[in-house]
N, C-alpha and C positions, 0 to 999 in steps of 0.2 A: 412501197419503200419510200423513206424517208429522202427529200435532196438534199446533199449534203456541198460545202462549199469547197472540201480539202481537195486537193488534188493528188493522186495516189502513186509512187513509183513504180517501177517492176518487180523492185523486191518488194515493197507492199501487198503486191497482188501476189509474190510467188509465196510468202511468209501466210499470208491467208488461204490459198489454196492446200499449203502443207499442213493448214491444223484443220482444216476442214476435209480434207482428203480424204479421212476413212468412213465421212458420213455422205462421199459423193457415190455415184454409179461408177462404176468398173469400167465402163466402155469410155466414161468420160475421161480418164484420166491421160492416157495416150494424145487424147487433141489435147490437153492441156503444157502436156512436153513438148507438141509442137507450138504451141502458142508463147511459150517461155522463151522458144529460140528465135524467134522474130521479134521485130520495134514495131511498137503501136501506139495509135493516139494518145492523146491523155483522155477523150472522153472514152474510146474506148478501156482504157483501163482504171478508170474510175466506174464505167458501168459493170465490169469483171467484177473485181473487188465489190463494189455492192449488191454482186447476186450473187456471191460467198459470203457476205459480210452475216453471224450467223444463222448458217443454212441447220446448222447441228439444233436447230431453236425451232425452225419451223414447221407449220402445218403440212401435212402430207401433200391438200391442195398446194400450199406456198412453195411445197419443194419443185413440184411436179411442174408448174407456171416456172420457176427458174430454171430447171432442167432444160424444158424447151426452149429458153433462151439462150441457155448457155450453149445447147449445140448447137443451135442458129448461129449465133458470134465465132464459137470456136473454129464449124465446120467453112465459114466463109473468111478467114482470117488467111 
């Protein structure tokens, strides 16, 4: 993934997770509701956002490498 310099809001990441939502895993979505109700870094939520940033695009490897990341972050959030 590309680094990028924006810095991303909450709704940012909430707005990306809602169109990317029906191309995520099932079990993901739950830690995601919980991640919505709490305040978090800006790196962390510039790193959210760019492992949704289109996930709907990527290789099956590409998904599966951001899957595992994302329950990483979401499950220690």
């Amino acid at each position: 993934m590309s680094e990028c310099k924006l810095d991303h809001t909450h709704e940012d990441v909430k707005s990306k997770f809602e169109s990317q939502g029906p191309f995520l895993p099932e079990e993901m979505k739950p830690l995601f509701h919980q991640f919505f109700e709490k305040e978090h870094t800006q790196d962390l939520l510039n790193e959210v956002f760019h492992l949704l940033k289109k996930y709907d695009l990527a290789s099956e490897e590409e998904k599966e490498n951001r899957n595992n990341r994302l329950f990483l972050v979401l499950k220690n959030v």
